[in-house]
Structure formats: C-alpha cells, structure tokens
PASEBA-1860 file (N, C-alpha, C; in nm, 3 decimals):
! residues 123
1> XXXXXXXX> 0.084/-0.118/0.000/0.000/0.000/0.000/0.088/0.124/0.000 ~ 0.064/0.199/-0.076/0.172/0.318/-0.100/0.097/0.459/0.005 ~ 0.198/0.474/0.127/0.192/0.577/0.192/0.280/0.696/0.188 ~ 0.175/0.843/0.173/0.264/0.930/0.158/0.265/1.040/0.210 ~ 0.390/1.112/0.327/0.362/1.211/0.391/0.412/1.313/0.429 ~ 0.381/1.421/0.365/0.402/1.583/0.369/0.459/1.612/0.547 ~ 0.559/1.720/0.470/0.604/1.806/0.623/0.642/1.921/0.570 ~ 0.699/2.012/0.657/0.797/2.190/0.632/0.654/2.273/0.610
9> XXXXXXXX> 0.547/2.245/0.565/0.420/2.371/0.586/0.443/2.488/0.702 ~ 0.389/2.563/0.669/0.408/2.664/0.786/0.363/2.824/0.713 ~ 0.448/2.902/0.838/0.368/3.053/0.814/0.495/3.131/0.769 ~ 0.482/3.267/0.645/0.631/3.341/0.587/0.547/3.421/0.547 ~ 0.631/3.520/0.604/0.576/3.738/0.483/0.631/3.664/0.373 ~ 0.566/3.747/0.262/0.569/3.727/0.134/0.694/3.741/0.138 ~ 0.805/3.672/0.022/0.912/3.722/-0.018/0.988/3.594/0.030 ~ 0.916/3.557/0.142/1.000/3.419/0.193/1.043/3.314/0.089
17> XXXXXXXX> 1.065/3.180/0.211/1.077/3.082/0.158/1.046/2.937/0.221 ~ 1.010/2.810/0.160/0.962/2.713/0.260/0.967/2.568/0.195 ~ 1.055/2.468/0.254/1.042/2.386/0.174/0.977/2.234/0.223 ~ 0.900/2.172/0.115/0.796/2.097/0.168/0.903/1.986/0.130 ~ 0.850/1.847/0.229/0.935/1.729/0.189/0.779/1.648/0.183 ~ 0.800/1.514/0.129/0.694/1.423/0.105/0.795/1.282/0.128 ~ 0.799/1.214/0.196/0.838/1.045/0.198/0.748/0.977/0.190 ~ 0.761/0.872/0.087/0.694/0.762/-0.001/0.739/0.667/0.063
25> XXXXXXXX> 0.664/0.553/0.075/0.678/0.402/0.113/0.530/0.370/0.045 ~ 0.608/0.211/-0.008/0.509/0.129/-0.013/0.530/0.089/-0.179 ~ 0.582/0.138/-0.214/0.632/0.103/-0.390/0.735/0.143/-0.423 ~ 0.769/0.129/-0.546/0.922/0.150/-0.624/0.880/0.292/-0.656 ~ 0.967/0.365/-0.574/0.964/0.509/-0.585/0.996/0.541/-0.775 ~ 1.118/0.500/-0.843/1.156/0.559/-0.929/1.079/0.546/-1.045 ~ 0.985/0.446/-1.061/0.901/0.413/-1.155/0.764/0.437/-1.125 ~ 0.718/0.573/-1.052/0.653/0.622/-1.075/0.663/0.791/-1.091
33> XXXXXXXX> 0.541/0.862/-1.135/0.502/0.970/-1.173/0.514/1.053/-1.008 ~ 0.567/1.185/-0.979/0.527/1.261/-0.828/0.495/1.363/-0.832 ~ 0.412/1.433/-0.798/0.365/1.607/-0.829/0.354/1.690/-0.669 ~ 0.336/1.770/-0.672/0.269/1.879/-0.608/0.178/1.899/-0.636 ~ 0.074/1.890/-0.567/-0.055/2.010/-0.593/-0.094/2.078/-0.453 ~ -0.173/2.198/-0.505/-0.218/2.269/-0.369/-0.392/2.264/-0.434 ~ -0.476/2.300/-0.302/-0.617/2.329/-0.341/-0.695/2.452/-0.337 ~ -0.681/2.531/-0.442/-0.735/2.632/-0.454/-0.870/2.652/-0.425
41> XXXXXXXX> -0.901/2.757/-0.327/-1.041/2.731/-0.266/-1.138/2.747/-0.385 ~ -1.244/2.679/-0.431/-1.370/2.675/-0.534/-1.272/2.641/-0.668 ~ -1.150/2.568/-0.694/-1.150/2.544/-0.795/-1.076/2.402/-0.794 ~ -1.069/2.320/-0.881/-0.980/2.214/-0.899/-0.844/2.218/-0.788 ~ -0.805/2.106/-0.754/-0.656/2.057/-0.709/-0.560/2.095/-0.811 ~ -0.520/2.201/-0.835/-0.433/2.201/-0.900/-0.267/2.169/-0.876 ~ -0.201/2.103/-1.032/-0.044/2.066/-1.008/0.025/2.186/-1.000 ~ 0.094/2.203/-0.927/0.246/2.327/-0.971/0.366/2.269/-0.968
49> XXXXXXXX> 0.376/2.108/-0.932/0.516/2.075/-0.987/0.492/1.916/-1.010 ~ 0.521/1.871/-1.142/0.517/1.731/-1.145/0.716/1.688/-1.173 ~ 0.689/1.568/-1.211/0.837/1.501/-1.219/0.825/1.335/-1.262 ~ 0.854/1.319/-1.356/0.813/1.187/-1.394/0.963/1.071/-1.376 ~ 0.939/0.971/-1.417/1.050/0.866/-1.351/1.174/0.869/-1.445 ~ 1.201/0.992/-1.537/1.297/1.025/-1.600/1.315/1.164/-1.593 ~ 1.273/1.189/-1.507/1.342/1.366/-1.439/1.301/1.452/-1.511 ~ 1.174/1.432/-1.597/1.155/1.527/-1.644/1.036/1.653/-1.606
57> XXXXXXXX> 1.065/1.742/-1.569/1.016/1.866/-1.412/0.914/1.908/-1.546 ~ 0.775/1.956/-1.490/0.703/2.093/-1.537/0.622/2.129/-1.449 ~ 0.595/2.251/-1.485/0.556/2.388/-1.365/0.459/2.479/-1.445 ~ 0.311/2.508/-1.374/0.284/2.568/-1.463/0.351/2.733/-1.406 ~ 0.292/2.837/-1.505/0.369/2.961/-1.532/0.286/3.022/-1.422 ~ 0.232/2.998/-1.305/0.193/3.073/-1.180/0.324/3.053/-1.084 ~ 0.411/2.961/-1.099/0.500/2.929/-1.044/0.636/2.922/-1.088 ~ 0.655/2.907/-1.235/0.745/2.913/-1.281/0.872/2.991/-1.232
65> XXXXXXXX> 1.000/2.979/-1.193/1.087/3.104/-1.161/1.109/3.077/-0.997 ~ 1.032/3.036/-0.941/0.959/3.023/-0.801/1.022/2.931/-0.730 ~ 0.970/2.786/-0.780/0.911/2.666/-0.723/0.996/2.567/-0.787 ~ 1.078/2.480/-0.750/1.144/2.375/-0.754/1.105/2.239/-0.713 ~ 1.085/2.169/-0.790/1.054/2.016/-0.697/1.200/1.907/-0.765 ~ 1.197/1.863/-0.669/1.349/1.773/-0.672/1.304/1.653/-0.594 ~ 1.378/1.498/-0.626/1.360/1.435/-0.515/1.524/1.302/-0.480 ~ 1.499/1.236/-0.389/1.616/1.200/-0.369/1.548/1.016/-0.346
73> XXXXXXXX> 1.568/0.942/-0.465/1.569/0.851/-0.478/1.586/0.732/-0.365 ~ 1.731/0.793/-0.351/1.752/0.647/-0.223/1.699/0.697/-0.069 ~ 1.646/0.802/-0.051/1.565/0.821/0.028/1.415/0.816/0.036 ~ 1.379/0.795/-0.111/1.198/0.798/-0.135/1.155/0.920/-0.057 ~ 1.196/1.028/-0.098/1.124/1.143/-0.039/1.152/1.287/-0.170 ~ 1.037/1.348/-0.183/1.009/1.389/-0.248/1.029/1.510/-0.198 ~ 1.078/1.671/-0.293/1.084/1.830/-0.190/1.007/1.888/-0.356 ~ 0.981/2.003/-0.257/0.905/2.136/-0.311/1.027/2.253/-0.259
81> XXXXXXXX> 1.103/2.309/-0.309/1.133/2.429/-0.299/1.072/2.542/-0.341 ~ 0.964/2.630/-0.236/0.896/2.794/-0.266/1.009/2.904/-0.231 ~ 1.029/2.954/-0.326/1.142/3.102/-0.322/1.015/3.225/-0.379 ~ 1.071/3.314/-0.334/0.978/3.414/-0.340/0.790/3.426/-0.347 ~ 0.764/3.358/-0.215/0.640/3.335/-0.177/0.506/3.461/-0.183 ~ 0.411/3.411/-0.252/0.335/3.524/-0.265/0.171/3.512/-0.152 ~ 0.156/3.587/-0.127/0.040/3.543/-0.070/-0.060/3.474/-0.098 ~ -0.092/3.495/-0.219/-0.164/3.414/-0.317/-0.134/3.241/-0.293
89> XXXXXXXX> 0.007/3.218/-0.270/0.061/3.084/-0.301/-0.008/3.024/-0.148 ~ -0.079/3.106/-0.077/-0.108/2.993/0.083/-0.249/2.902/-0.005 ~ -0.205/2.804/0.115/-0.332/2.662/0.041/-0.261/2.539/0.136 ~ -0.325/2.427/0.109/-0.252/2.334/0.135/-0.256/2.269/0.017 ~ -0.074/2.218/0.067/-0.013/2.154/-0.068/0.009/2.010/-0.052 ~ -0.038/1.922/-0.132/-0.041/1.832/-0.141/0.076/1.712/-0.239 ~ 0.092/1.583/-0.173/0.226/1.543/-0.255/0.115/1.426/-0.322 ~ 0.166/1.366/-0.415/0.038/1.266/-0.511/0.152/1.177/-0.575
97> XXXXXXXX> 0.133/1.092/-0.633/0.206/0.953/-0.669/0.144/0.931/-0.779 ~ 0.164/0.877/-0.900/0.103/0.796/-1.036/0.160/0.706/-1.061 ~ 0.110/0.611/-1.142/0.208/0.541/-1.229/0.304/0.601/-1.320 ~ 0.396/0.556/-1.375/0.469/0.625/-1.465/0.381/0.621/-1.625 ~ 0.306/0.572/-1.663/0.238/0.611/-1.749/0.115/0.679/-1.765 ~ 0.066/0.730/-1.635/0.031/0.850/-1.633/0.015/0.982/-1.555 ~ 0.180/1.009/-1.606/0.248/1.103/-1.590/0.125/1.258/-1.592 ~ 0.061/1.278/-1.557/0.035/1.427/-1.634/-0.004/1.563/-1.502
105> XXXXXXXX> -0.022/1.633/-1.541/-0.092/1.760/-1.451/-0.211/1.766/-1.391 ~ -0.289/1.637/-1.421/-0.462/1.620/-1.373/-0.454/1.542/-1.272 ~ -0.556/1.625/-1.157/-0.565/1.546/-1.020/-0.572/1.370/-1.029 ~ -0.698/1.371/-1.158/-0.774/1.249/-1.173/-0.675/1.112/-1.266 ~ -0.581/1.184/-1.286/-0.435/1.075/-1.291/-0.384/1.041/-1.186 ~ -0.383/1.091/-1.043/-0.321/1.020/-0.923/-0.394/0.977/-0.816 ~ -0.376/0.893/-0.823/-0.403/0.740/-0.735/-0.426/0.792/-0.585 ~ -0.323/0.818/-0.585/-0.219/0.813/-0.411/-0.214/0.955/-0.364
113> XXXXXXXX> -0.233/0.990/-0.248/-0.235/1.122/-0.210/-0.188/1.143/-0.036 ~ -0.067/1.247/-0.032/-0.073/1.243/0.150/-0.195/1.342/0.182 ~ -0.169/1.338/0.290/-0.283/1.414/0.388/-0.256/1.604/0.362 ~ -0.159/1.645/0.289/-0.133/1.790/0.308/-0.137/1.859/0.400 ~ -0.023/1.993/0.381/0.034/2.014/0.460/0.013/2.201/0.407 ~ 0.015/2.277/0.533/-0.079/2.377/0.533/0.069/2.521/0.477 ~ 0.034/2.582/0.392/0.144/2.658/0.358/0.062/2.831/0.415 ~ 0.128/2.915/0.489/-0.009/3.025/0.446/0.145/3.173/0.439
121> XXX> 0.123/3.238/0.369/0.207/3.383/0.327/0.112/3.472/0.337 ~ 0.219/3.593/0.435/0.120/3.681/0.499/0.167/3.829/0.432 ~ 0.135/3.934/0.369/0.175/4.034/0.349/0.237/4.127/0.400
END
C-alpha cells in the first residue's frame, strides 16, 4: 500500500521561503510519476510541480521562476522548494504519486495522495 507524507508547511511574509518534503513508502519510488498540488479554494486541485521517472520537471507559469521540486531517490522522499512566496501561493499543498504512465498535470491521474500540509504567506 503506498503511503505518503508531507512536512515543512508553515507561516512566511511574502518574499519568503519554505520547503515541503513528502516520503513515499510502499512502492518503487523511481518508476513512478510525483507532483505537487495545492487546493485552490472553489476550484480544482491544482499541479504546480510534477516530475516523472525520468526527471523530467514541469511547472505551470503561476509558479514558474519560483518553485522547484526535486527528489532523492535512495531516500523515497520527495521536496518542493517555494522562493519568493506570494500570498496568493497559501493553500494546502499536497504530494500525489502515479504510475509512470500516467504522468500528467490532472488530479484524476493520481491514485495516491498524503494528507497535506498547510502553507499560508502573509503580506
């Protein structure tokens, strides 16, 4: 059973910075799909960082410049790096798991989800 769980959430004046970790158990970390998403209040779960099982990163352009996701294999744990935090960016952010074939930006491609973890930027 693939368990997965968010930490580093917390509170930053805009401008900050904060970085989320996610550790995976329960499957072969490298052969699958890992994202970020946060939940925008009244709209979809949206992704702001995916990463598929050949390193290949996308971000959409609300974040772009920003937001880093990286992860470290022989640890099965997954990071979010936020640099220049906007207020806008508070939500809780969520870490999600796929298969590697389907890799994509839609909530309704991932399976697996931690519990999220509360980000909030204050002006």
């Amino acid at each position: 059973q693939v368990h997965l769980v968010e930490s580093g959430g917390g509170s930053v004046q805009a401008g900050g910075s904060l970085r989320l970790s996610c550790v995976a158990s329960g499957y072969n970390f490298y052969w699958n799909c890992m994202a970020w998403f946060r939940q925008v209040p009244g709209k979809e779960r949206e992704a702001v960082a995916t990463i598929d099982r050949d390193g290949r990163i996308n971000y959409p352009e609300s974040v772009k410049g920003r937001f880093a996701i990286s992860r470290d294999i022989a640890k099965n744990t997954l990071y979010l790096q936020m640099d220049s935090l906007k207020p806008e960016d508070t939500n809780v952010y969520y870490c999600a798991a796929a298969p590697y074939y389907r890799c994509s930006n839609r909530r309704d491609d991932f399976p697996d989800w931690g519990q999220g973890t509360q980000v909030t930027v204050s002006s």
